[in-house]
C-alpha positions in Angstrom: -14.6 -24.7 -21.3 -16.4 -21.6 -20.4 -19.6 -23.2 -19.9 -18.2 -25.1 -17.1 -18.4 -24.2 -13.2 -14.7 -23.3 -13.5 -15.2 -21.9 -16.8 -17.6 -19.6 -14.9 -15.9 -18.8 -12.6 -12.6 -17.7 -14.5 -14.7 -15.6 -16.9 -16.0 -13.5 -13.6 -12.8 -13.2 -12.1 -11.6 -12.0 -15.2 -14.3 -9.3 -15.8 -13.9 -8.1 -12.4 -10.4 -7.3 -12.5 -10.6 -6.0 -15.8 -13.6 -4.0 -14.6 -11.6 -3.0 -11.6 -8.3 -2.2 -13.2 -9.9 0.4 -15.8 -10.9 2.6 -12.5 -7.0 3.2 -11.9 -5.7 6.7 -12.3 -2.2 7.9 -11.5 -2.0 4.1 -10.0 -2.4 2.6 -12.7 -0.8 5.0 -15.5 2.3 4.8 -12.8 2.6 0.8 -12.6 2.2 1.2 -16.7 5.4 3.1 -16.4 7.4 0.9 -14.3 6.0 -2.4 -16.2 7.4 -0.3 -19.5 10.6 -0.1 -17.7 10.4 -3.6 -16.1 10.9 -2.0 -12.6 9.0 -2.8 -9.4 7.4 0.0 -7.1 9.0 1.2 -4.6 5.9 1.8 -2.2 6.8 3.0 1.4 4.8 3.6 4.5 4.8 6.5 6.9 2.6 6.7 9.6 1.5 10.4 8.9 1.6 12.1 12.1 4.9 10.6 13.7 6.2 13.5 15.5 3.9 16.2 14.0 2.7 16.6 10.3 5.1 18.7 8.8 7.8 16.0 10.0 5.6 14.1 7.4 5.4 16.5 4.7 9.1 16.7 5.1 9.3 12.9 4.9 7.2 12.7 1.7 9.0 15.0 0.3 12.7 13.3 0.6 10.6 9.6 -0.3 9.5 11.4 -3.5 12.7 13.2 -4.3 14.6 9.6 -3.4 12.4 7.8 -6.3 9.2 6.4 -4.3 6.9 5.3 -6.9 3.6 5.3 -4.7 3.1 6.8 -1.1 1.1 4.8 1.6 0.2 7.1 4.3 -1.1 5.3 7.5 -3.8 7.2 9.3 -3.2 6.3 13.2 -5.6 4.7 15.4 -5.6 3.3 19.0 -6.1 -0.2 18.5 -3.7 -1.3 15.3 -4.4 -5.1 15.2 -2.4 -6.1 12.0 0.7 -3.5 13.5 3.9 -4.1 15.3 4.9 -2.4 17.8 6.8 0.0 15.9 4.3 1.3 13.9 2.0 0.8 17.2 4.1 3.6 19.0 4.1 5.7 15.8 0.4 5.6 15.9 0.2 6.7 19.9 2.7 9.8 19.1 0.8 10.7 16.2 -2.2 10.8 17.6 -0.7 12.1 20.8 0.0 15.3 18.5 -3.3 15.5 16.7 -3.7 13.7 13.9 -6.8 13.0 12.4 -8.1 11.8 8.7 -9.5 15.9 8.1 -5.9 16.9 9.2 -3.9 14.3 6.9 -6.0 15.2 3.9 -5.2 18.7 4.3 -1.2 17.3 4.3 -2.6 15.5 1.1 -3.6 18.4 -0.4 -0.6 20.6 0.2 1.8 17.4 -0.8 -0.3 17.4 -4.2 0.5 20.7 -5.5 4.1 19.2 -5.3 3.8 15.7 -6.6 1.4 13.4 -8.8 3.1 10.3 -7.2 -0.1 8.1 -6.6 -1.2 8.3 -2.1 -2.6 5.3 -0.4 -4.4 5.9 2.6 -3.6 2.7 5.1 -6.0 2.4 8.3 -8.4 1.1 9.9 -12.7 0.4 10.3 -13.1 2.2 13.0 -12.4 6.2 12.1 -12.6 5.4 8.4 -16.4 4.6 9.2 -16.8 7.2 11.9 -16.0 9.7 9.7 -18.6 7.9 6.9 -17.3 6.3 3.5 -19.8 8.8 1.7 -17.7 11.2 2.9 -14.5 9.9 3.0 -14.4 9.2 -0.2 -15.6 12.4 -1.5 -13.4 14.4 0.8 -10.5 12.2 -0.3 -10.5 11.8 -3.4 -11.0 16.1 -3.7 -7.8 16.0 -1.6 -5.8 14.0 -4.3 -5.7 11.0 -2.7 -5.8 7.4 -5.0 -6.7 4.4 -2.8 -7.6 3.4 0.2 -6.6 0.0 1.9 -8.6 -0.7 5.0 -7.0 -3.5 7.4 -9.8 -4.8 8.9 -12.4 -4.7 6.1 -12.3 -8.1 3.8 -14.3 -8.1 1.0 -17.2 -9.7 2.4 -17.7 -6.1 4.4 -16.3 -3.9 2.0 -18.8 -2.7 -0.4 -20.1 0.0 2.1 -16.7 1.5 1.9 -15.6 0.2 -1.9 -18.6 1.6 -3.8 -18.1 5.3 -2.8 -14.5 4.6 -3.2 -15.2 3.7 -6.8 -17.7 6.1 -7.6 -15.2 9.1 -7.0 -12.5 6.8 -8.8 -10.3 5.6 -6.1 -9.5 2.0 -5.7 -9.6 -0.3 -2.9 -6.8 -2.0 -2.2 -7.3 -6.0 -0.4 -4.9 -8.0 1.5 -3.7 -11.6 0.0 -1.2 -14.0 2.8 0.8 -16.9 2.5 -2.3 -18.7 4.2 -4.9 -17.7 1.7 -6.6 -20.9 -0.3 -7.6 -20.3 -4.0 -11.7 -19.7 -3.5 -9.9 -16.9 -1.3 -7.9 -15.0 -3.7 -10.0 -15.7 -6.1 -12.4 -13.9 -4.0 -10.2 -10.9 -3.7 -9.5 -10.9 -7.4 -13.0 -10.4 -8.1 -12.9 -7.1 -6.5 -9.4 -6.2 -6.4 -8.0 -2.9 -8.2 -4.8 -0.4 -7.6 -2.9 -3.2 -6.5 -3.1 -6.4 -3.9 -1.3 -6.0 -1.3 0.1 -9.6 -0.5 1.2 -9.9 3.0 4.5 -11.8 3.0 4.6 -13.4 6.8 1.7 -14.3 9.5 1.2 -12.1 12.3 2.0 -8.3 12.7 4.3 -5.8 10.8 7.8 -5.5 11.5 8.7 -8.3 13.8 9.7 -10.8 11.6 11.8 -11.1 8.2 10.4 -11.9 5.0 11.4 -15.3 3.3 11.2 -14.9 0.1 11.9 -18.3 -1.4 8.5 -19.3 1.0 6.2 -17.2 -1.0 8.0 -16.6 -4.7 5.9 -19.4 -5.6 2.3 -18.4 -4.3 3.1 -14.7 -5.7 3.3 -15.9 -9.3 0.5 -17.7 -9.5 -1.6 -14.8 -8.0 0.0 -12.9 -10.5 -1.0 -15.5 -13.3 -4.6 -14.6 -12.3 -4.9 -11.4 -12.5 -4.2 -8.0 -14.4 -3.8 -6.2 -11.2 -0.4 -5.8 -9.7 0.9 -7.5 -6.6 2.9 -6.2 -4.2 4.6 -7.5 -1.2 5.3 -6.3 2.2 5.4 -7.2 6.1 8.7 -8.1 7.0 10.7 -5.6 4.2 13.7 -3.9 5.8 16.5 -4.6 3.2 17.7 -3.2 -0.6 18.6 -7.1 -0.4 15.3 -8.0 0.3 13.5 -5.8 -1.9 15.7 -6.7 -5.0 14.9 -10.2 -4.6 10.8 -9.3 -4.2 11.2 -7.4 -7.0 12.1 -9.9 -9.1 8.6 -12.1 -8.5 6.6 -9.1 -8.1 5.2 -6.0 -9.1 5.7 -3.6 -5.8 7.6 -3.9 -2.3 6.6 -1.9 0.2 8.2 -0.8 3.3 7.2 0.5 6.7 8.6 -0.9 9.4 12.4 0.1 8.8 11.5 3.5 8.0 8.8 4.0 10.8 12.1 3.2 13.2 14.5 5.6 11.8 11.7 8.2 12.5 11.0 7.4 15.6 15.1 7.0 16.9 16.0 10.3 15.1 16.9 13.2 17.5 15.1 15.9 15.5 13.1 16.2 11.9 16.1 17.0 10.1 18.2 14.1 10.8 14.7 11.5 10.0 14.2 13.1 7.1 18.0 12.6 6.0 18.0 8.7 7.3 14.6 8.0 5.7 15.8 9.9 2.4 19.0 7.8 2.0 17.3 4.2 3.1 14.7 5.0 0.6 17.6 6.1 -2.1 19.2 2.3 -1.4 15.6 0.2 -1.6 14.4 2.1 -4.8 18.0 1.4 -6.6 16.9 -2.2 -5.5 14.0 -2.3 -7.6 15.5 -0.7 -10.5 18.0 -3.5 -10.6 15.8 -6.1 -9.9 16.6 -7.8 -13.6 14.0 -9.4 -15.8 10.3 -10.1 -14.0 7.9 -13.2 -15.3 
């Protein structure tokens, strides 16, 4: 009954996320698409920066052209606590050759007069806060950038960030895990829009492999809860892994595996040609992922 403490509280979860999901833009008018289509995203990672930033307009542009459905763009920073050590030595060469959050929304910018495939920026407290949320999200959102889905920042600690996020209509993206009790993502659901981001293993990206089977279960029923999409990622390096994470849920994203054929290619050309034709392989994944619950 709705008068009841869990009544309650089901009726503010579900305001919230309603609330939340009628902020989306080109996120949520693209996950409208692929639902029509019964398709998952395709959402890959690349940490912008990695061996200079037109490697990583390049890069975009062969994701986009190979079917990526939404872009997450990491911003680098020193002390990547949720990162393996992959995307840990992507970070160090990126900002070895000078990027920075004014120089990546100007790559935003110049990748937007090509696309209107939805950007996620993917970072960290410390320079999203030293360059001020005001800001941020002002200078952001002008650039054509979507969301934003800070690491380190739960939702306790977020509004400082989230409400300039939302007042210039970018969401906030939150991270779910395996380990995550139900006040907890019921916490995040209150708050969540764009998409959650459920992390598929414990500890850092890209060391070990995801298990699907181990989290199918805990997927659905956030998925039961809310209008907001899920997507999983952490531990995503296969088409055969992202066709079965399709199937359970709404976007698989993937960093790791493309971050390492950046980083062991010889010269731009030949990353941009591996990344292209992984990304080719995962995308067909999702597209055959059959019928999604």
């Amino acid at each position: 009954m709705s008068g009841s403490p869990a009544g309650a509280a089901t009726s503010e979860r579900r305001a919230g996320t309603r609330e939340a999901a009628a902020a989306g833009g080109r996120l949520a008018a693209r996950f409208a698409e692929l639902r029509a289509r019964d398709e998952a995203a395709f959402v890959p990672f690349l940490m912008c920066g990695d061996k200079g930033l037109d490697t990583t307009a390049r890069l975009v542009d062969g994701l986009v052209a190979a079917g990526a459905d939404v872009l997450e763009l990491g911003v680098p920073f020193s002390d990547p606590m949720a990162d393996g050590p992959v995307h840990q030595r992507a970070a160090e060469r990126a900002l070895r050759a000078g990027a920075t959050i004014h120089r990546i929304l100007e790559l935003v910018v110049e990748v937007r007069r090509r696309t209107d495939v939805p950007i996620i920026l993917f970072g960290y407290a410390n320079p999203f806060f030293r360059f001020g949320p005001e800001r941020l999200a002002h200078a952001a959102a002008s650039a054509g950038v979507d969301g934003l889905l800070c690491v380190d920042t739960p939702p306790e600690e977020a509004d400082e960030l989230r409400l300039p996020l939302r007042a210039r209509g970018l969401d906030m993206i939150f991270l779910l895990a395996p380990t995550s009790t139900q006040e907890r993502i019921e916490r995040v659901l209150r708050v969540a829009s764009g998409f959650v981001y459920f992390v598929s293993v414990t500890g850092v990206t890209g060391v070990k492999p995801v298990a699907p089977a181990a989290i199918e279960a805990l997927v659905r029923r956030i998925r039961k809860q809310t209008p907001v999409p899920v997507g999983v990622g952490f531990g995503v390096s296969t088409p055969e892994q992202a066709r079965t994470l399709a199937r359970f849920s709404d976007a698989v994203i993937v960093g790791t595996s493309l971050s390492r054929l950046v980083e062991d290619a010889p010269d731009a050309e030949t990353a941009v040609e591996r990344v292209s034709a992984l990304a080719r392989d995962l995308k067909a994944a999702t597209r055959r992922a059959g019928p999604r619950p």
